[in-house]
C-alpha positions as CSV (number, residue, x, y, z in Angstrom):
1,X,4.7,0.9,-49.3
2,X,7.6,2.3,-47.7
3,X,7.4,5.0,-44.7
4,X,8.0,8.7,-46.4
5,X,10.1,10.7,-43.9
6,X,10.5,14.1,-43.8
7,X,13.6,15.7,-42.6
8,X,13.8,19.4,-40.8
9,X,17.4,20.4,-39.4
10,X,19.1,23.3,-40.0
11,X,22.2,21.7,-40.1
12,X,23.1,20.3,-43.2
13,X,25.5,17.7,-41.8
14,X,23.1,16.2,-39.8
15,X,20.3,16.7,-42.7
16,X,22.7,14.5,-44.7
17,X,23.4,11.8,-41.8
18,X,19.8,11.6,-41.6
19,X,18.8,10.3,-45.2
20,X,22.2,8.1,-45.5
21,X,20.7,6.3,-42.5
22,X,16.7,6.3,-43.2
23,X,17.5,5.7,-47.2
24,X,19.6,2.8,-46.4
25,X,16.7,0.4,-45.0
26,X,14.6,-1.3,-47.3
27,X,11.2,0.0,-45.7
28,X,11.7,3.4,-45.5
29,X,12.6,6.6,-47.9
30,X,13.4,10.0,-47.6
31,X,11.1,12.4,-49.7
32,X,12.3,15.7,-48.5
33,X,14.8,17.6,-46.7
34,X,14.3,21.3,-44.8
35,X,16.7,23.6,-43.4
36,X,13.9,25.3,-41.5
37,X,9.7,25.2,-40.8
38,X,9.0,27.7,-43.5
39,X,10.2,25.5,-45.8
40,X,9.0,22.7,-44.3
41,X,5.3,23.3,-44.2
42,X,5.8,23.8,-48.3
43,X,6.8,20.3,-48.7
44,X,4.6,18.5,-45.9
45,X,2.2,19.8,-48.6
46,X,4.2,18.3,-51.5
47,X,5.3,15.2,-50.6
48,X,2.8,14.4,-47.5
49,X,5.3,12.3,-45.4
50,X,4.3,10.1,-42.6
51,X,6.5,10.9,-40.4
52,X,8.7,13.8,-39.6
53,X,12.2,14.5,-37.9
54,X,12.3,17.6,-36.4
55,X,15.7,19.2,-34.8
56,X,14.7,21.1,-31.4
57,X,16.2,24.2,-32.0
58,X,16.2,26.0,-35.7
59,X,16.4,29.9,-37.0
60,X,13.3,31.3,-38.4
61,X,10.9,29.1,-36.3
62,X,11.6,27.4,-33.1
63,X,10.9,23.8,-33.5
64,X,8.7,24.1,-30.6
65,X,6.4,27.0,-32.3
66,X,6.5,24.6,-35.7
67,X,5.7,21.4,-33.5
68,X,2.6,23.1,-31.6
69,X,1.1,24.5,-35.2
70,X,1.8,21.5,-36.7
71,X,-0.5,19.3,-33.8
72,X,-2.9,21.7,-34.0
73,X,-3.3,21.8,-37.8
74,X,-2.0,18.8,-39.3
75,X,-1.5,16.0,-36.6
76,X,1.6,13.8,-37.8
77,X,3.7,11.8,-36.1
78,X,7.4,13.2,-35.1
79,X,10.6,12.5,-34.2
80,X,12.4,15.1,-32.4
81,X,16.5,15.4,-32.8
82,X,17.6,16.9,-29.6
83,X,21.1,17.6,-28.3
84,X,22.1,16.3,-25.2
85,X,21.7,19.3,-23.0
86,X,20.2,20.3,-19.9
87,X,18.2,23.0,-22.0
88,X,17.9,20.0,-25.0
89,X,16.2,17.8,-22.4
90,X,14.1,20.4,-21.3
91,X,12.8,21.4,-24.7
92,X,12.4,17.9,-25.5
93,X,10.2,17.0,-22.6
94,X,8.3,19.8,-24.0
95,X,7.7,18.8,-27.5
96,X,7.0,15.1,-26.0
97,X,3.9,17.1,-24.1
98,X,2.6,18.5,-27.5
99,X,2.6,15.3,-29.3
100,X,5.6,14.0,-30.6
101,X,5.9,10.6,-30.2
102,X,10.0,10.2,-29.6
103,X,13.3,11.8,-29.6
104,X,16.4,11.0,-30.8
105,X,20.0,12.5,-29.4
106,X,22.4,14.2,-31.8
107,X,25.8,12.7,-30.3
108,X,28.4,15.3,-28.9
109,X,31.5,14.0,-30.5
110,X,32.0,12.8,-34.2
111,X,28.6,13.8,-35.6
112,X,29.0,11.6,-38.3
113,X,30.4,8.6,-37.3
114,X,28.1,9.3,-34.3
115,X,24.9,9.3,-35.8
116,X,25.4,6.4,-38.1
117,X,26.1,4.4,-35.0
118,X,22.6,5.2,-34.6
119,X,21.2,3.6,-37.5
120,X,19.5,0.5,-36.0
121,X,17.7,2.8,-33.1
122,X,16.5,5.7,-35.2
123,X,15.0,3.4,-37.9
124,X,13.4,1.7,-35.3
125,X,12.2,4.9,-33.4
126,X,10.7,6.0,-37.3
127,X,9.4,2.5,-37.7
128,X,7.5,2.6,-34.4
129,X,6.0,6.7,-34.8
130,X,4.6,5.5,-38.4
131,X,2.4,2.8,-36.7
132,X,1.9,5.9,-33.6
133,X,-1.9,7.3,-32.5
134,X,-1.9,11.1,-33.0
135,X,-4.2,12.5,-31.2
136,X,-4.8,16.3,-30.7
137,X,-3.3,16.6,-26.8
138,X,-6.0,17.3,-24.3
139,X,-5.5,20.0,-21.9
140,X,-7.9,19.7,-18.9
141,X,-9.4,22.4,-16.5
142,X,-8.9,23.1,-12.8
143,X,-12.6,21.5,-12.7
144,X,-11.7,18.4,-14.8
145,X,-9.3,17.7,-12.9
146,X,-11.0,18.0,-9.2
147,X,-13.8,15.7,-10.7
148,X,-11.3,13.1,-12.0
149,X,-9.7,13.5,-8.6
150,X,-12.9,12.7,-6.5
151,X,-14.0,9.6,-8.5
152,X,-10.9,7.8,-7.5
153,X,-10.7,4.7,-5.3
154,X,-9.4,6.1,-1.5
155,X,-7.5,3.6,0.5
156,X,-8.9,3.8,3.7
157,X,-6.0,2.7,5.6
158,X,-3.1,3.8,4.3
159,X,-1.2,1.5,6.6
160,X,-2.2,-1.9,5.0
161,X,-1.1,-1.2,1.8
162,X,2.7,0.1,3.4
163,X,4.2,-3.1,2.0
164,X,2.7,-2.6,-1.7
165,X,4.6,-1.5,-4.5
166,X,3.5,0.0,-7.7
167,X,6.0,-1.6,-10.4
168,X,5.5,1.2,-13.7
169,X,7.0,-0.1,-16.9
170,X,7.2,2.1,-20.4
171,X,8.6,3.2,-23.9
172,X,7.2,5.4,-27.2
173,X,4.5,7.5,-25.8
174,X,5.7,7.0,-21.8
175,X,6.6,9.7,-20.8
176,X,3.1,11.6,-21.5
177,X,1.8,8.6,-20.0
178,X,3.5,7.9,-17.1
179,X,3.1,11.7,-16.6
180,X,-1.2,11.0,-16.4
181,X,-1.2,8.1,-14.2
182,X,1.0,9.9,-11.5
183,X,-0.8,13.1,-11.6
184,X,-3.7,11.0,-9.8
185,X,-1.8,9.4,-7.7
186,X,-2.6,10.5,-3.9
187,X,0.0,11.6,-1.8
188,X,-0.7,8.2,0.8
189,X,-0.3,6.0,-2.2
190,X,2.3,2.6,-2.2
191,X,5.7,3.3,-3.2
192,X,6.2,3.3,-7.4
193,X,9.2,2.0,-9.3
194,X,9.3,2.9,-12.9
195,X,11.6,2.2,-15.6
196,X,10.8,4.6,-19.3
197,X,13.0,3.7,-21.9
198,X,14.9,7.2,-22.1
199,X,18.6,7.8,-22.5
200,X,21.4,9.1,-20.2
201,X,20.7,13.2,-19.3
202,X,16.9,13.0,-19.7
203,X,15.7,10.9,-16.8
204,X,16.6,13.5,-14.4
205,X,14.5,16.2,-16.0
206,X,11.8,14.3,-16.4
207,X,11.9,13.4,-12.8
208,X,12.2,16.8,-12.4
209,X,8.8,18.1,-14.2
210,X,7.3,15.3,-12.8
211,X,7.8,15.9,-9.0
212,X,6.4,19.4,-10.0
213,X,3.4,18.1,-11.0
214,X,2.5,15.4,-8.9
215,X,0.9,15.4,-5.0
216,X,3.7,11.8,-4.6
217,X,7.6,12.6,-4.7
218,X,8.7,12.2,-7.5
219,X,13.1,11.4,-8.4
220,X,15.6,10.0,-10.2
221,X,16.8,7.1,-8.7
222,X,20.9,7.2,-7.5
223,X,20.4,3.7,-5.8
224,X,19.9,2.7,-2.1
225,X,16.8,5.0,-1.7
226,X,13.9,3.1,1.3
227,X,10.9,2.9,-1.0
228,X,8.5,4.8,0.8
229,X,4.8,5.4,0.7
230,X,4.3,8.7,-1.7
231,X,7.4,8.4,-3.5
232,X,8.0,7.4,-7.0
233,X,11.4,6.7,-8.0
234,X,12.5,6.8,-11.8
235,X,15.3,4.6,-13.5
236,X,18.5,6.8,-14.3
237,X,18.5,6.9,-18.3
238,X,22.2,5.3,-17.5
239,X,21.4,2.2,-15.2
240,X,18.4,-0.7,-15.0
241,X,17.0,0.0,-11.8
242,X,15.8,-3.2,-9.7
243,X,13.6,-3.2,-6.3
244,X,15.6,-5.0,-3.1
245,X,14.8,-6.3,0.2
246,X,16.9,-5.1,2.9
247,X,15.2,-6.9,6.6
248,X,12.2,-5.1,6.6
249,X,12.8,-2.9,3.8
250,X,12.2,-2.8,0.2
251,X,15.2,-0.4,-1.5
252,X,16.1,1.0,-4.8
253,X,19.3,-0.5,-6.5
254,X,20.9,0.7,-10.1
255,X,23.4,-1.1,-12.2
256,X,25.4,-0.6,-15.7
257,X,24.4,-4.3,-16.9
258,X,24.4,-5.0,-19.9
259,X,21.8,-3.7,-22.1
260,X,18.2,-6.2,-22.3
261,X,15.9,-6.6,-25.3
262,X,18.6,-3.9,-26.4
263,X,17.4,-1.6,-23.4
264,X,19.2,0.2,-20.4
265,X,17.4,0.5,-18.8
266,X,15.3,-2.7,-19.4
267,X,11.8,-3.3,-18.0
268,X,12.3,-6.5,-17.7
269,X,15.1,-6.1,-14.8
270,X,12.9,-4.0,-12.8
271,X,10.0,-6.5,-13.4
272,X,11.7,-9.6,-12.6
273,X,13.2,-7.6,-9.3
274,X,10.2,-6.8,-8.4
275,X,8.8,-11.0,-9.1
276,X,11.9,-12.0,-6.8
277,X,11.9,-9.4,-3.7
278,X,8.2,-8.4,-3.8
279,X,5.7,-11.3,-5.3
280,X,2.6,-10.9,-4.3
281,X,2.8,-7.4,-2.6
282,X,3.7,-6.3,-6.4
283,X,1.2,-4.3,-8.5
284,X,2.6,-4.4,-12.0
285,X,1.3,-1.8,-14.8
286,X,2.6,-1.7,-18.5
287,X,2.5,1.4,-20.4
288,X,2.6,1.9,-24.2
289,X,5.7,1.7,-25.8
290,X,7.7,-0.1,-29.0
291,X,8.5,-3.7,-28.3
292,X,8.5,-6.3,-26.2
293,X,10.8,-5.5,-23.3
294,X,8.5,-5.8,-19.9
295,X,6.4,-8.8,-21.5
296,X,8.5,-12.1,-19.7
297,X,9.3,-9.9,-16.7
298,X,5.3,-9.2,-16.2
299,X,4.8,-13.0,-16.5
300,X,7.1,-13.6,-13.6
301,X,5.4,-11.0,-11.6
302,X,2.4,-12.8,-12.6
303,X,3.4,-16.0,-11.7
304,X,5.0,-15.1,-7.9
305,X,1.4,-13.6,-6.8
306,X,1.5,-10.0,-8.4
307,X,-1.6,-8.2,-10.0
308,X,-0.8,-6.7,-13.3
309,X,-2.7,-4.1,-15.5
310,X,-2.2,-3.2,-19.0
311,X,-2.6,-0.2,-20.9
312,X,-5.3,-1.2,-23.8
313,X,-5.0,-0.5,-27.8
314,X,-6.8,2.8,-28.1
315,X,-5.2,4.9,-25.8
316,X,-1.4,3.9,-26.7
317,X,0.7,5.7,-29.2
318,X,2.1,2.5,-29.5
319,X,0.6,-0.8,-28.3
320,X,4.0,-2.6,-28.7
321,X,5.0,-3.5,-24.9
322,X,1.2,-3.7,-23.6
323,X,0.2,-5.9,-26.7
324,X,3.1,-8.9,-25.7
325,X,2.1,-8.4,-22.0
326,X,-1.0,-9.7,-22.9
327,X,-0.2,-12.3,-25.5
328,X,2.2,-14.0,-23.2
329,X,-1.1,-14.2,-20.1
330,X,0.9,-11.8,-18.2
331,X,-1.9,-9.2,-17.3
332,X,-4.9,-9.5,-15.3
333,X,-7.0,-6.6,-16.6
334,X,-6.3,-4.3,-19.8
335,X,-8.1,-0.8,-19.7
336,X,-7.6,3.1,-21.1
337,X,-5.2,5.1,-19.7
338,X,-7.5,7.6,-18.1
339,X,-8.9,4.7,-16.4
340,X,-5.8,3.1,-14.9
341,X,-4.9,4.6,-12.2
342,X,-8.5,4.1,-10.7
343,X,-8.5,0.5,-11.5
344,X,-4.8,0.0,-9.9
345,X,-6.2,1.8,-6.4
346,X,-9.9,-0.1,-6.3
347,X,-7.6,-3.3,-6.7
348,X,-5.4,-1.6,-3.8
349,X,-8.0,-0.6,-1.8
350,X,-9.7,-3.9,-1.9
351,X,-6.4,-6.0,-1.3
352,X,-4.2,-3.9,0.5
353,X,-4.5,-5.2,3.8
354,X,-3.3,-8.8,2.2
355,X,0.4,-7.5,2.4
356,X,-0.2,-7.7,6.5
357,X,-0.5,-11.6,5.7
358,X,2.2,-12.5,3.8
């Protein structure tokens, strides 16, 4: 059976693009085309697609307005195509918070010719959201929250776990949840490095939303930053990002190396880093995500003394990256998302005070 995909863009270029690209691989087919919702929501009816591409911004209905109807009343996994703009960004990190599972970037120059250059990542971006978990998002109280909050591990001593790190790695679905484990992070918590599969122009205003949200510091990462207790520090969509020693120090370094397991940035880098320059005083986590990137870099951190977690099968939109983490022996325990971040702190607040010893 091949994946039915839906297409809704009000351009008609990019409309066109679109189903050269998805009807040219052998698993997939286009069964419908929209210039807008309204006519969209006619043939989700007709053709019942199982997955749709959805441009950000449209007349007649914002994609936004569509997107949240369309969680709310017919769950379906979704691609956003958004254009690489401060305001795209923005309304993409939005639509990612109401449940789609990825975006996509129409290119600036030579829509074309730009877009077919895409082939290989947008069939693989449909591949992945057809195999997604769509579930209705959950939005939590003021009281949920504080109860969540108090039944969290607290690390005594803040001060044994100084030389800990918290080594994040994520794809399809990251974003939402590297977004949950932060928001419990407390503000005396070890220094996180995270790499998200996310291209060039995004990573800042994801950064962004999430240093608004969080009690930790959250950034971009420009390279050279101490890694301090309370901060969080994100790879540039543009650069792997890779943990350091510097005398007493751990410190933030990007590079433009080439791409790994097709990524840039690549989990792997940032894992392996972090296997080299922090071994033992490493607390690796994989998120969901497409793939395999992370997997060999986990083992590594595994191997030099780290404690890993992975995210399990149920709560993942896509249990790619966790899934090889696993099959390789690269994690020590698997559990739900909502779960994580306690699980990382007990572990912390049990085997913090090691890092004094190493």
């Amino acid at each position: 059976m091949k994946i039915k995909v839906l297409i809704v863009d009000d351009s008609a270029l990019i409309r066109s693009v679109m189903k050269e690209i998805i009807n040219s691989q052998p698993d997939m087919e286009v069964v419908g085309v929209a210039p807008d919702p309204i006519v969209a929501r006619d043939l989700i009816k007709q053709t019942n697609p199982d997955v749709l591409t959805l441009d950000v911004e449209m007349p007649r209905m914002d994609g936004l307005d569509f997107l949240e109807k369309l969680m709310r009343l017919r769950p379906m996994p979704v691609v956003m195509v958004s254009s690489l703009t401060e305001r795209g960004s923005e309304i993409t990190l939005r639509a990612l918070e109401l449940g789609a599972v990825d975006f996509v970037t129409k290119p600036k120059m030579s829509i074309q010719s730009g877009m077919l250059e895409y082939t290989e990542m947008i069939a693989d971006k449909i591949r992945a959201a057809s195999k997604a978990r769509i579930k209705p998002r959950q939005i939590q109280s003021a009281d949920a929250g504080n109860t969540g909050e108090r039944a969290l591990p607290l690390i005594r001593n803040p001060l044994t776990s100084s030389e800990k790190l918290i080594i994040i790695g994520a794809s399809t679905g990251g974003t939402e949840a590297i977004k949950d484990f932060l928001m419990q992070m407390p503000s005396d918590c070890p220094g996180i490095l995270i790499t998200q599969h996310m291209p060039p122009g995004f990573t800042k205003s994801f950064a962004q939303r999430l240093d608004s949200l969080c009690k930790i510091s959250v950034k971009e990462s420009e390279g050279g930053e101490r890694v301090l207790p309370g901060h969080a520090y994100l790879a540039p969509g543009h650069s792997h990002l890779q943990l350091v020693r510097s005398g007493a120090n751990y410190t933030t370094q990007i590079d433009q190396g080439p791409p790994v397991n097709r990524h840039r940035p690549s989990v792997d880098v940032l894992f392996h880093s972090a296997a080299v320059h922090a071994g033992k005083n490493a607390v690796g986590v994989i998120l969901t995500g497409m793939g395999k990137d992370g997997a060999l870099g986990m083992l590594e951190m595994k191997n030099a003394g780290a404690y890993n977690f992975a995210q399990d099968e149920a709560s993942c939109v896509v249990f790619g990256m966790p899934r090889e983490a696993i099959a390789v022996g690269a994690t020590h325990e698997v559990g739900p998302l909502h779960s994580l971040p306690g699980m990382v702190l007990g572990y912390l607040a049990t085997h913090g005070s090691r890092a004094l010893r190493v």
